[in-house]
C-alpha positions as CSV (number, residue, x, y, z in Angstrom):
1,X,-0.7,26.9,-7.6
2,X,2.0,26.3,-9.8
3,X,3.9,24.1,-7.2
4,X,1.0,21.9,-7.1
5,X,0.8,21.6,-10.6
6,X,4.5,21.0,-11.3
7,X,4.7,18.3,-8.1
8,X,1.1,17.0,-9.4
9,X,2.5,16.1,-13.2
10,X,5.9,14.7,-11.7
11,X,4.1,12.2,-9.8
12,X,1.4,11.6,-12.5
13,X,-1.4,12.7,-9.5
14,X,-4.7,14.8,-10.9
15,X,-3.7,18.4,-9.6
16,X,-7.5,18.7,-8.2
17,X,-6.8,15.3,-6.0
18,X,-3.3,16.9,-5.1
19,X,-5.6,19.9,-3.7
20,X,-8.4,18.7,-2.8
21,X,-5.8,16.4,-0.6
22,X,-3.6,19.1,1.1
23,X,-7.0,21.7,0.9
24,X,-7.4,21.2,5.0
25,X,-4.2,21.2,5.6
26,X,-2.4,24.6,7.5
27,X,-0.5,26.4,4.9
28,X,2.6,26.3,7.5
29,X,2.1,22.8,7.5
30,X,1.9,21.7,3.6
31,X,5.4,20.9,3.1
32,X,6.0,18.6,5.9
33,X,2.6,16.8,5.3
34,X,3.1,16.6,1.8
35,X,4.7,13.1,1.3
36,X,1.9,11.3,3.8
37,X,-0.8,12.9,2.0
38,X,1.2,11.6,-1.4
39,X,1.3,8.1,-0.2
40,X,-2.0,8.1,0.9
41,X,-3.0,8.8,-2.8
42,X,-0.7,6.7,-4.6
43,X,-2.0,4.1,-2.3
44,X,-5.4,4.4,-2.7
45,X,-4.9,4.5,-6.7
46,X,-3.4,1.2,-6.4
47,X,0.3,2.5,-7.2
48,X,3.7,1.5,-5.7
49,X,4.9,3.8,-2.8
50,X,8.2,5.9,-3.9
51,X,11.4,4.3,-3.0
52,X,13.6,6.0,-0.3
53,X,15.6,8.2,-2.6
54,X,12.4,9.4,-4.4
55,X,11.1,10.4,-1.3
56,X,13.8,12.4,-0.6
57,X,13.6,14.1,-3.7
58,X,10.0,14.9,-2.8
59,X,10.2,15.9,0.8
60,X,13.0,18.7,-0.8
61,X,10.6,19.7,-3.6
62,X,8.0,20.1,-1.1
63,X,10.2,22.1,1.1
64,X,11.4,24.6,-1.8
65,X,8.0,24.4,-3.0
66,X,5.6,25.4,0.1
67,X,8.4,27.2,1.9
């Protein structure tokens, strides 16, 4: 719960859209599905998609995180 917390205040995401998101998603799974389920959010709030290097930075926060 923490990670989702941590990763949910970094990219300024409600926590309970961050889970309610990734909720039906395997828990083997979360870490690679993380940064589509991300961009599907920030897109349907109207926000710019991360730039390459910020994605990066999230796919290995999502990978230490739900590891």
């Amino acid at each position: 719960m923490a990670a989702y917390r941590t990763l949910a205040t970094a990219l300024a995401i409600d926590v309970e859209v961050l889970w309610r998101t990734l909720w039906l998603v395997p828990a083997g799974l979360v870490s690679e599905a993380f940064l589509p389920y991300v961009e599907h959010i920030l897109e349907a709030q109207g926000r710019q998609l991360p730039g390459q290097p910020q994605r990066d930075r999230l796919v290995m926060l999502a990978r230490r995180s739900f590891s």
